[in-house]
N, C-alpha and C positions, 0 to 999 in steps of 0.2 A: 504494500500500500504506500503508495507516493502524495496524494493529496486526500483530506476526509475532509467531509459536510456534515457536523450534526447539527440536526434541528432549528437548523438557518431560518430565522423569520427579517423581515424588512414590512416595517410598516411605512406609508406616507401620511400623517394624518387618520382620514376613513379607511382608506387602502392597504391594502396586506397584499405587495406585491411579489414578495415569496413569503410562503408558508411552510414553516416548517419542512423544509427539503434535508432528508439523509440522503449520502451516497460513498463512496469512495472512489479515486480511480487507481489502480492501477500500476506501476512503475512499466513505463514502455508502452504502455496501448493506446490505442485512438478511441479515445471517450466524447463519444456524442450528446450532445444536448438538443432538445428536440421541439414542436409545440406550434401552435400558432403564434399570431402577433398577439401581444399585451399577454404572451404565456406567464415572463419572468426571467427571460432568459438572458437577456444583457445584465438585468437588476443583479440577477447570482454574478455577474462577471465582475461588475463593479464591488460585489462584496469581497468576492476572493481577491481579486487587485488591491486593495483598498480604497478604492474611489469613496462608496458609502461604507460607513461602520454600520454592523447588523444590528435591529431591532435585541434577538434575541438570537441561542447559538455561536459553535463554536466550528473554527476552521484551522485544520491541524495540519501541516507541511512536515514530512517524515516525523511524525509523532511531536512537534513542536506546534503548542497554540501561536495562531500567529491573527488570531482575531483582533482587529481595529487598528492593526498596525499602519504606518502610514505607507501610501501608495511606493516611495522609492525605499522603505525597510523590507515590504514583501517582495520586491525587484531583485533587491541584494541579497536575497535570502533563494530566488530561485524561477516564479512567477513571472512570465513575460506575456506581455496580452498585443492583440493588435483590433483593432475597432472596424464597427459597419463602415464609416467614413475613413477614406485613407487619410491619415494623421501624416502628413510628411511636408517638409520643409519645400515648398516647389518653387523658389528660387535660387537653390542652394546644389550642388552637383552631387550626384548618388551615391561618389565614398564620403561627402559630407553629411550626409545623414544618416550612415552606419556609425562613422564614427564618432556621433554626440550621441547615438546608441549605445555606444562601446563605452560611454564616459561612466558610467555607473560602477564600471571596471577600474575606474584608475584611483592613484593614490594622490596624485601631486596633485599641490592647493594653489592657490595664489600668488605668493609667493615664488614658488618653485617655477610657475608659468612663468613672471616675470624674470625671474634671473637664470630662466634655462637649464635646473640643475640638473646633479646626474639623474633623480630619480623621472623628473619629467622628460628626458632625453630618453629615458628605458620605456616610461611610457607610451610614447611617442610611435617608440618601434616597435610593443605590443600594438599599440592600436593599427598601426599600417599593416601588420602582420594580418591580425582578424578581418580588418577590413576587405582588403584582396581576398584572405581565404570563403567567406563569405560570402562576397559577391561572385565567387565563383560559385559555391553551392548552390545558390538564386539562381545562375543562369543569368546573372548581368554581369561579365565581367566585361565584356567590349563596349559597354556604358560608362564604366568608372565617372567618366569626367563630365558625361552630360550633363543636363539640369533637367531636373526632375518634370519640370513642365514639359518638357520635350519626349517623355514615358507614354506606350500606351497604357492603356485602365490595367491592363493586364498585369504589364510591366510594372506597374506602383502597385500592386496587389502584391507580386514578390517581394518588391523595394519592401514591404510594409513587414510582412514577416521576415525578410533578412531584418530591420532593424530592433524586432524583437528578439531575434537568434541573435547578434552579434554577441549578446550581453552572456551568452553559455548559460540559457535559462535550465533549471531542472523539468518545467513544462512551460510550453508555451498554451494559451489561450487564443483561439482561433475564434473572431466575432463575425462570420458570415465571408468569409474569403474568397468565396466566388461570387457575389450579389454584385448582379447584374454583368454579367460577364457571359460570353457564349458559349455552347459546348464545346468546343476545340480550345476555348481558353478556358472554362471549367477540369477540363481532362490532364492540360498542363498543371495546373493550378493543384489536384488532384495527385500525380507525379509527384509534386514539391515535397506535400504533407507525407507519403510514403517514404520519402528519400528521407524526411525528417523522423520519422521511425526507425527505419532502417538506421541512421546517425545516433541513436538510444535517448533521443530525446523523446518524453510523454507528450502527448497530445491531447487539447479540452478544444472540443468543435463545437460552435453554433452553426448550424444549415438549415436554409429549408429544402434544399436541395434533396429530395429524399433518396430517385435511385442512385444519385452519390454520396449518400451516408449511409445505406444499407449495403454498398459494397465494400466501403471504407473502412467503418468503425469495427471495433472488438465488441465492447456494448454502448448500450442507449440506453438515457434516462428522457423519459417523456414529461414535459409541464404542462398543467392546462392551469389557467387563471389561478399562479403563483405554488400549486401544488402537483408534486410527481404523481404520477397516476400510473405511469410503469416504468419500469426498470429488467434489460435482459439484455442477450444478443440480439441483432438484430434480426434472427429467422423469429425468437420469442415474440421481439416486439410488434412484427407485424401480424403477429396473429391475436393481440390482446385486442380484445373488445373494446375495452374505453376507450385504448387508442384510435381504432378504425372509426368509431365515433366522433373524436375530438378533434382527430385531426389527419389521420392519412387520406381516409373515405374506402367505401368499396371497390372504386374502381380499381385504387393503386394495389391493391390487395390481390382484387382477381385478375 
Protein backbone atom coordinates (compact mmCIF):
# COMPACT_ATOMS: atom_id res chain seq x y z
CA UNK A 1 0.00 0.00 0.00
CA UNK A 2 1.60 3.25 -1.20
CA UNK A 3 -1.39 5.85 -0.76
CA UNK A 4 -4.70 5.22 1.85
CA UNK A 5 -8.06 7.29 2.06
CA UNK A 6 -9.83 6.89 5.37
CA UNK A 7 -13.11 8.24 5.68
CA UNK A 8 -12.33 11.41 3.65
CA UNK A 9 -15.27 13.83 4.14
CA UNK A 10 -15.03 17.70 2.56
CA UNK A 11 -17.97 19.78 3.28
CA UNK A 12 -18.68 23.31 1.52
CA UNK A 13 -21.13 24.88 3.64
CA UNK A 14 -24.63 22.61 2.78
CA UNK A 15 -22.53 20.53 0.45
CA UNK A 16 -20.78 17.34 1.29
CA UNK A 17 -18.79 17.04 -1.76
CA UNK A 18 -16.86 13.95 -0.67
CA UNK A 19 -18.37 11.62 1.79
CA UNK A 20 -16.61 9.72 3.43
CA UNK A 21 -14.52 7.98 0.64
CA UNK A 22 -12.18 4.80 1.87
CA UNK A 23 -9.76 3.30 -0.51
CA UNK A 24 -6.05 2.44 -0.94
CA UNK A 25 -3.84 2.36 -3.99
CA UNK A 26 -1.47 0.26 -4.44
CA UNK A 27 2.51 0.64 -4.98
CA UNK A 28 2.92 0.50 -8.87
CA UNK A 29 -0.68 0.22 -10.29
CA UNK A 30 -2.86 2.46 -12.39
CA UNK A 31 -5.67 3.44 -9.94
CA UNK A 32 -8.61 4.92 -11.57
CA UNK A 33 -11.15 7.34 -10.24
CA UNK A 34 -14.33 7.26 -11.96
CA UNK A 35 -18.17 9.05 -11.98
CA UNK A 36 -19.92 11.71 -13.41
CA UNK A 37 -19.59 15.40 -13.40
CA UNK A 38 -20.05 17.06 -9.68
CA UNK A 39 -19.15 13.03 -8.72
CA UNK A 40 -16.13 14.51 -6.31
CA UNK A 41 -13.56 13.75 -8.04
CA UNK A 42 -11.15 16.69 -8.55
CA UNK A 43 -12.45 17.78 -4.71
CA UNK A 44 -10.48 14.16 -3.59
CA UNK A 45 -7.54 15.41 -5.66
CA UNK A 46 -7.31 18.80 -4.05
CA UNK A 47 -7.58 16.89 -0.74
CA UNK A 48 -4.77 14.53 -1.31
CA UNK A 49 -2.49 17.42 -2.94
CA UNK A 50 -3.27 19.78 -0.23
CA UNK A 51 -5.01 22.23 -2.04
CA UNK A 52 -8.30 21.82 0.48
CA UNK A 53 -7.62 20.46 4.03
CA UNK A 54 -10.48 17.65 4.74
CA UNK A 55 -13.66 18.23 6.54
CA UNK A 56 -13.06 15.05 8.27
CA UNK A 57 -10.45 11.98 7.71
CA UNK A 58 -7.29 10.83 7.22
CA UNK A 59 -4.74 10.42 4.26
CA UNK A 60 -1.68 8.35 4.86
CA UNK A 61 1.41 8.27 2.36
CA UNK A 62 3.53 4.90 3.09
CA UNK A 63 1.99 4.69 6.57
CA UNK A 64 2.73 8.51 7.22
CA UNK A 65 -0.57 10.87 8.14
CA UNK A 66 0.13 13.55 5.98
CA UNK A 67 -3.56 15.02 6.21
CA UNK A 68 -3.73 19.15 5.97
CA UNK A 69 -0.40 19.29 5.06
CA UNK A 70 0.46 22.17 2.89
CA UNK A 71 0.33 21.61 -0.81
CA UNK A 72 4.46 21.84 -1.48
CA UNK A 73 5.17 19.51 2.03
CA UNK A 74 2.93 16.70 0.37
CA UNK A 75 5.10 17.41 -3.13
CA UNK A 76 8.20 16.99 -1.14
CA UNK A 77 7.14 14.11 0.51
CA UNK A 78 6.16 12.36 -3.00
CA UNK A 79 2.43 13.46 -4.51
CA UNK A 80 2.70 15.16 -7.96
CA UNK A 81 -0.68 16.05 -9.55
CA UNK A 82 -1.21 17.69 -12.88
CA UNK A 83 -4.81 19.59 -13.54
CA UNK A 84 -8.03 19.45 -16.01
CA UNK A 85 -6.55 22.90 -17.25
CA UNK A 86 -2.89 22.66 -18.40
CA UNK A 87 -1.09 24.79 -15.67
CA UNK A 88 2.18 25.68 -17.75
CA UNK A 89 4.03 28.78 -18.19
CA UNK A 90 3.26 29.43 -22.08
CA UNK A 91 5.73 32.18 -22.51
CA UNK A 92 8.50 30.41 -21.12
CA UNK A 93 10.59 27.47 -23.28
CA UNK A 94 9.76 23.63 -22.36
CA UNK A 95 13.06 22.95 -20.34
CA UNK A 96 11.83 26.14 -18.49
CA UNK A 97 9.03 24.70 -17.04
CA UNK A 98 10.47 21.39 -16.13
CA UNK A 99 12.92 22.95 -14.47
CA UNK A 100 10.81 25.38 -11.99
CA UNK A 101 9.21 21.65 -11.74
CA UNK A 102 12.44 20.40 -10.68
CA UNK A 103 12.83 23.28 -8.12
CA UNK A 104 11.15 21.49 -5.35
CA UNK A 105 14.36 19.23 -5.73
CA UNK A 106 16.82 21.69 -4.81
CA UNK A 107 18.65 22.85 -1.97
CA UNK A 108 20.28 26.21 -2.64
CA UNK A 109 18.54 29.44 -1.40
CA UNK A 110 19.13 33.00 -2.19
CA UNK A 111 21.95 33.54 -1.38
CA UNK A 112 23.66 30.74 -2.91
CA UNK A 113 21.77 31.91 -6.39
CA UNK A 114 23.31 35.17 -5.90
CA UNK A 115 26.94 34.31 -5.36
CA UNK A 116 26.81 31.00 -7.54
CA UNK A 117 28.14 28.60 -4.85
CA UNK A 118 29.22 25.34 -5.04
CA UNK A 119 26.01 23.90 -3.90
CA UNK A 120 23.97 25.91 -6.49
CA UNK A 121 26.42 25.17 -9.31
CA UNK A 122 25.60 21.09 -8.27
CA UNK A 123 22.21 22.16 -8.52
CA UNK A 124 22.34 23.51 -11.46
CA UNK A 125 23.71 20.29 -13.00
CA UNK A 126 21.18 18.19 -11.36
CA UNK A 127 18.55 20.19 -12.67
CA UNK A 128 19.81 20.17 -16.41
CA UNK A 129 20.52 16.42 -15.90
CA UNK A 130 16.53 15.75 -15.17
CA UNK A 131 15.59 18.04 -17.24
CA UNK A 132 16.94 16.44 -20.67
CA UNK A 133 16.24 13.00 -19.01
CA UNK A 134 12.61 13.91 -18.93
CA UNK A 135 11.83 15.55 -21.73
CA UNK A 136 13.04 12.76 -23.35
CA UNK A 137 10.72 10.40 -21.44
CA UNK A 138 7.72 12.82 -22.75
CA UNK A 139 8.72 12.51 -26.01
CA UNK A 140 9.61 16.30 -26.33
CA UNK A 141 13.14 16.35 -26.45
CA UNK A 142 13.50 18.20 -30.03
CA UNK A 143 11.30 20.89 -28.31
CA UNK A 144 13.61 21.78 -25.54
CA UNK A 145 13.86 25.28 -26.49
CA UNK A 146 10.45 26.13 -27.99
CA UNK A 147 7.83 28.12 -26.19
CA UNK A 148 5.24 26.49 -24.80
CA UNK A 149 2.78 28.47 -26.97
CA UNK A 150 4.03 27.03 -29.82
CA UNK A 151 2.88 23.20 -28.40
CA UNK A 152 0.13 21.23 -29.67
CA UNK A 153 -2.94 20.59 -26.88
CA UNK A 154 -1.28 17.26 -27.16
CA UNK A 155 2.02 18.26 -26.76
CA UNK A 156 1.35 20.45 -23.36
CA UNK A 157 -0.66 17.50 -22.08
CA UNK A 158 2.92 15.69 -21.91
CA UNK A 159 4.68 19.10 -21.19
CA UNK A 160 2.09 18.99 -18.00
CA UNK A 161 2.82 15.58 -16.72
CA UNK A 162 6.73 15.61 -17.45
CA UNK A 163 6.43 18.72 -15.20
CA UNK A 164 4.97 16.68 -12.50
CA UNK A 165 7.45 13.78 -13.08
CA UNK A 166 10.44 15.94 -13.02
CA UNK A 167 10.13 16.23 -9.33
CA UNK A 168 10.66 11.85 -8.83
CA UNK A 169 7.14 11.81 -7.54
CA UNK A 170 6.31 8.54 -5.43
CA UNK A 171 2.78 8.88 -7.45
CA UNK A 172 1.76 11.17 -9.65
CA UNK A 173 -2.06 12.22 -9.94
CA UNK A 174 -3.43 12.38 -13.28
CA UNK A 175 -6.71 15.00 -13.42
CA UNK A 176 -8.29 14.07 -16.93
CA UNK A 177 -5.12 13.91 -19.22
CA UNK A 178 -6.74 13.25 -22.24
CA UNK A 179 -9.95 15.86 -22.18
CA UNK A 180 -10.44 16.94 -25.17
CA UNK A 181 -7.88 15.44 -27.12
CA UNK A 182 -8.57 12.95 -30.07
CA UNK A 183 -8.13 9.21 -30.36
CA UNK A 184 -4.75 9.17 -31.84
CA UNK A 185 -3.71 11.77 -29.34
CA UNK A 186 -5.72 9.99 -26.46
CA UNK A 187 -3.73 6.40 -27.57
CA UNK A 188 -0.34 8.56 -27.34
CA UNK A 189 -1.21 10.03 -24.36
CA UNK A 190 -2.31 6.53 -23.01
CA UNK A 191 1.43 5.05 -24.05
CA UNK A 192 2.97 7.86 -21.62
CA UNK A 193 0.86 6.72 -18.51
CA UNK A 194 2.11 2.92 -19.40
CA UNK A 195 5.62 3.97 -19.86
CA UNK A 196 5.10 5.66 -16.45
CA UNK A 197 4.31 2.36 -14.80
CA UNK A 198 6.58 0.44 -16.45
CA UNK A 199 9.39 3.48 -14.80
CA UNK A 200 7.74 2.17 -11.10
CA UNK A 201 6.10 5.14 -10.68
CA UNK A 202 2.19 4.78 -9.01
CA UNK A 203 -0.57 6.18 -10.93
CA UNK A 204 -4.02 8.05 -9.59
CA UNK A 205 -6.27 8.70 -12.81
CA UNK A 206 -9.36 10.98 -13.38
CA UNK A 207 -11.03 9.88 -16.98
CA UNK A 208 -14.07 9.80 -18.25
CA UNK A 209 -12.76 8.33 -20.87
CA UNK A 210 -14.14 4.95 -20.19
CA UNK A 211 -12.88 2.28 -22.90
CA UNK A 212 -9.50 3.81 -21.93
CA UNK A 213 -9.75 3.28 -18.34
CA UNK A 214 -11.09 -0.08 -18.55
CA UNK A 215 -8.10 -1.01 -20.42
CA UNK A 216 -5.68 0.93 -18.59
CA UNK A 217 -6.34 0.68 -14.98
CA UNK A 218 -5.46 -2.28 -12.26
CA UNK A 219 -8.61 -1.06 -10.26
CA UNK A 220 -11.42 1.48 -10.13
CA UNK A 221 -13.08 3.22 -7.57
CA UNK A 222 -16.52 4.66 -8.72
CA UNK A 223 -18.02 8.30 -7.08
CA UNK A 224 -21.42 9.36 -7.43
CA UNK A 225 -22.49 12.77 -5.73
CA UNK A 226 -19.28 12.61 -3.29
CA UNK A 227 -19.79 8.98 -2.39
CA UNK A 228 -17.91 5.59 -3.71
CA UNK A 229 -20.44 3.27 -4.73
CA UNK A 230 -17.94 0.71 -6.14
CA UNK A 231 -14.72 -0.28 -5.96
CA UNK A 232 -12.88 -3.44 -8.12
CA UNK A 233 -11.07 -4.38 -11.28
CA UNK A 234 -12.25 -3.02 -13.86
CA UNK A 235 -14.04 -6.56 -15.52
CA UNK A 236 -15.98 -6.19 -11.56
CA UNK A 237 -16.64 -2.62 -12.11
CA UNK A 238 -18.40 -2.83 -15.14
CA UNK A 239 -20.67 -5.37 -14.18
CA UNK A 240 -21.94 -3.41 -10.67
CA UNK A 241 -25.34 -2.38 -10.99
CA UNK A 242 -25.13 1.01 -9.31
CA UNK A 243 -22.48 1.74 -11.43
CA UNK A 244 -24.23 0.96 -14.97
CA UNK A 245 -26.96 3.10 -13.36
CA UNK A 246 -24.82 6.08 -12.28
CA UNK A 247 -22.82 6.24 -14.75
CA UNK A 248 -21.57 3.91 -17.47
CA UNK A 249 -25.28 3.01 -18.95
CA UNK A 250 -26.28 -0.11 -20.63
CA UNK A 251 -25.07 0.45 -23.71
CA UNK A 252 -21.28 0.64 -22.76
CA UNK A 253 -21.86 -2.59 -20.83
CA UNK A 254 -23.44 -4.52 -23.80
Amino acid sequence: MLLKIENLTKRFEGLVAVNEVTFQVNEGDIFAIIGPNGAGKTTLFNLISGMLRPTSGQIYLQDEDITGLKPYKIAQKGIARTFQTTALFDQLRVADNLAIGYKLRTTSGFWSTIFRTRRWKEDKEKCTAKVMETLSFIGLAEKAFNFVSTLSQEEQKRLAIGVALVSDPKIILLDEPTGGLIQEDTDGITNLIKKIKAAGITVCIIEHKMRMIMDLADRIVVLNYGEKIAEGTPEEVSKDEAVIKAYLGGEYIA
